[in-house]
C-alpha angles and dihedrals in degrees: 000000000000107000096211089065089230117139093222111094109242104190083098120123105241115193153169121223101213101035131086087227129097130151119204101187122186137205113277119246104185127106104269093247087079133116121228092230092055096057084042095061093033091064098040086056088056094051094042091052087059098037105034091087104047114116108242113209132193140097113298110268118201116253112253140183120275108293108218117226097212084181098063118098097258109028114217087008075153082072091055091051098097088048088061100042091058096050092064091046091033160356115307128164131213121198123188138199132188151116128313079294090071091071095005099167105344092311135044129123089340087060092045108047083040093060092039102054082045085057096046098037114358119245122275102199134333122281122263113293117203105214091219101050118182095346095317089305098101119234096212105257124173136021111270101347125065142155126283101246110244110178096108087048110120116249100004125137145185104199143018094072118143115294096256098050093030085064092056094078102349120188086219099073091052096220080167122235102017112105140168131220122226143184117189115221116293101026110127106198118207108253079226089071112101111231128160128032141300127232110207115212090241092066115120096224073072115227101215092071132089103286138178118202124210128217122191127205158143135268122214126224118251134000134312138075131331125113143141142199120236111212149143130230137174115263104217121064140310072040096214124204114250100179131342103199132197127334088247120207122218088200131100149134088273150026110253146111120294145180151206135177144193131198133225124207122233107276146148097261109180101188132052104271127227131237114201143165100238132017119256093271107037114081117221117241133208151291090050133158122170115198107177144345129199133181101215111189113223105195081067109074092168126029136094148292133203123192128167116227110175121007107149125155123251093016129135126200089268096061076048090057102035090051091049084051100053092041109102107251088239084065098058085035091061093040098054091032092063090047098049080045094079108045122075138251093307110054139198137188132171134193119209112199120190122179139130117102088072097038083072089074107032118128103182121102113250120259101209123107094281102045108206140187131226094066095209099056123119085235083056099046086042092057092046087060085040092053094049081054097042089048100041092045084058098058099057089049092055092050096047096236125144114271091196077078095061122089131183130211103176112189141195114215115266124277107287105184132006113256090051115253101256097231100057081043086062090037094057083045090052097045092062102067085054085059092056099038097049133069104249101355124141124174115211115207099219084197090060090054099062126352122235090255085060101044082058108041086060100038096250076150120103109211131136103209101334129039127292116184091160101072129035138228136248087263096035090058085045102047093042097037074053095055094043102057086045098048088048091052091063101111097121084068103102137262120239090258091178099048089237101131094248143048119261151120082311097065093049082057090055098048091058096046086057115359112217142188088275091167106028100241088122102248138099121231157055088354089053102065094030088067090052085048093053090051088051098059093037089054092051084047094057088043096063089044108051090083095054110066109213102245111217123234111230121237115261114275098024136240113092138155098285096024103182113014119122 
């Protein structure tokens, strides 16, 4: 069974004619528990214990720095490699921004990183949920949890809070579609309303475990009334309680963040579960702001987490960057803070970037360091992607955190039309030159992971009666969310040891005159010169086939996106 749970079968060759890169993936044949690190190294033991001996031959070659291949599908993936590493050993996050394809339907790019982090580590917890989500409407983030809508409610708002609570996660800066709730003081909500967010049981953070749920809230300035009443409940009649937590004050000597949380058993619970604010039968008094809530699993102490932080239609990444600009840096502190809270002494976070199909027909001049006109260049589109590196990295400076944890994975739209539209061609170019010149920074080329003929031939598409390439489908998100992660945890694929430009016999020559940490396990070994051994035959492989361009078999009963084209 394919672990990453797609209906397209996946045991394809996909390749690019060109380039020295192919992937030839099969079925996997573990029990699902496992880890995909465990059955990488497991099969490069095997190979190792049939190639380690073999005598290399060849002239001495000096040893050089890694050699980027700015031609392979995910450019520095060796940066990502502790990343990776931690995830298996600990608790790591992944937060993505990008376009209307980052929540596109209710999916996405949030649903399939979502299932295929799931699928390589198993989730953690759920991502960070804002209680007043695209104005209250909802905007469909997260995979089987999401947040009570809350925009007919009367009396809520999603703006207008004091200052200093109104900068922690501000509707001004349109960090779409993070939102706050708010109550002004006074207001007695009916403990009937539904406010907070829902946990299905089909939710992979599994709701019959041990969990803790986090509420996040703030905290007024000064004494009087304003509290509320965390509790769970099941979502199904009779609706039985199952907690109500702590009468919580929103009262205190300062204006500031807060936070409160409440702990399940372990349980059969057969129905999703509901997070709120008060019990069925407690009203919620103002003042009253809720910021985020979370459901953390505790029988999971490594594992994923995926939150969307920015996904808004008809944006470019420079609407991304302008509207990390204009956010308080309270409000990205508070954002990043509650997602390093969680994890444990060694911490993670990576931010996943994909933009592209919007970035053609931006006017605006760039705001990176190296402002730039037109809008739609690739320079231009280059310094916006500059300028969210730039903002979130200062972030963790200012905060004093340790910038060893944050990662970068920085994306260009998929492939839209065949041949590539020119400008996404100049955008991918521009992105590799960001991997090399920034600390733990890869760029993945969406067009090298599954050609449009492909896309096509297995739906990946999203359209309802005409073609849309623009957007993907359920599968499509999956299946490519699924290569990705896959592509950017490479990094047992070689360095260029002999300085040659490529990997070869050299390299393995290399390696025996000074053995070096070839796959980043941290140790030195068997392990070491197999995986330079794999890249060699795959290389030869890709060699014989470049002349040969894969023909594509068309879908059954004709007629797709890109009909005709071999």
């Amino acid at each position: 069974m394919d672990r990453r749970r797609g209906s397209a079968p996946d045991s394809r060759r996909y390749s690019f004619p060109g380039s020295r890169w192919m992937v030839e993936r099969e079925v996997a044949s573990n029990s699902t528990n496992e880890t995909g690190s465990r059955r990488r190294r497991a099969v490069m033991s095997a190979v190792a214990a049939a190639l380690v001996s073999s005598p290399v031959v060849g002239r001495p070659q000096p040893l050089a720095p890694p050699f980027p291949d700015l031609e392979a599908p995910v450019v520095n993936a060796v940066a990502l490699a502790p990343f990776f590493r931690l995830g298996d050993e600990g608790r790591v996050d992944v937060v993505g921004l990008g376009d209307s394809n980052q929540t596109h339907q209710g999916g996405g790019w949030d649903l399939g990183f979502h299932v295929s982090l799931h699928d390589r580590f198993r989730l953690y917890a759920t991502g960070l949920i804002s209680n007043g989500e695209n104005f209250g409407r909802g905007e469909g983030v997260g995979y089987g949890y999401g947040v009570f809508t809350t925009y007919f409610l009367s009396g809520a708002r999603f703006d207008g809070a004091p200052p200093p609570l109104d900068a922690m996660l501000s509707a001004s800066a349109v960090v779409w579609p993070l939102n706050y709730l708010y109550f002004a003081p006074g207001q007695s909500i009916g403990a009937f309303q539904s406010m907070g967010m829902w946990v299905t049981p089909w939710c992979p953070v599994d709701i019959n475990a041990n969990l803790r749920c986090h509420f996040t809230y703030g905290v007024f300035e000064g004494a009087g009334p304003g509290h509320f009443q965390p509790s769970a409940r099941l979502e199904e009649f009779p609706y039985p309680m199952l907690l109500n937590g702590p009468v919580t004050s929103t009262r205190g000597p300062a204006f500031g963040p807060a936070a409160v949380s409440i702990d399940l058993p372990a349980a059969v619970r057969p129905a999703a579960i509901g997070l709120r604010h008060s019990p069925s039968t407690v009203n919620l008094a103002g003042p009253f702001i809720s910021y985020y809530l979370r459901v953390e699993n505790l029988d999971r102490p490594a594992g994923a987490s995926f939150t969307t932080m920015y996904g808004h239609g008809a944006q470019s990444a420079c609407s991304f960057a302008i509207s990390l600009l204009d956010a308080d840096d309270e409000f990205l502190r508070l954002f990043f803070g509650k997602l390093r809270e969680l994890q444990g002494p060694r911490k993670a976070v990576l931010v996943h970037v994909n933009s592209g199909v919007n970035d053609r027909v931006e006017q605006r001049m760039s705001v990176g360091p190296n402002p730039t006109l037109p809008g739609n260049s690739a320079a231009a589109y280059a310094d916006n992607m500059q300028a969210i590196i730039n903002r979130v990295r200062f972030i963790w400076q200012d905060s004093g955190w340790d910038e060893s944890e944050l990662f970068f994975l920085l994306a260009c739209s998929h492939q839209v039309s065949n041949p590539d539209d020119p400008r996404l061609v100049a955008y991918r170019a521009a992105l590799a030159p960001l991997a090399l010149s920034n600390p733990r920074t890869a760029v993945i080329n969406y067009a090298r992971l599954a050609t449009p003929q492909e896309m096509d031939e297995w739906g990946w598409f999203k359209g309802f009666g005409f073609p849309d390439v623009h957007h993907l489908s359920e599968t499509g998100f999956r299946r490519l969310s699924a290569r990705a992660l896959d592509e950017s945890e490479r990094y047992d694929c070689p360095r260029d040891l002999s300085g040659d430009g490529r990997i070869g016999v050299e390299d393995l020559y290399a390696w025996h005159q000074a053995p070096i940490d070839n796959d980043f396990d941290e140790t030195t070994g068997a392990l070491d010169h197999s995986c330079i051994v794999i890249a060699v035959r795959r290389g030869e492989f890709v060699d014989m086939r470049t002349s040969r361009p894969e023909q594509v078999r068309p879908r059954p009963g004709g007629g797709g996106v890109f009909q005709g084209i071999d």
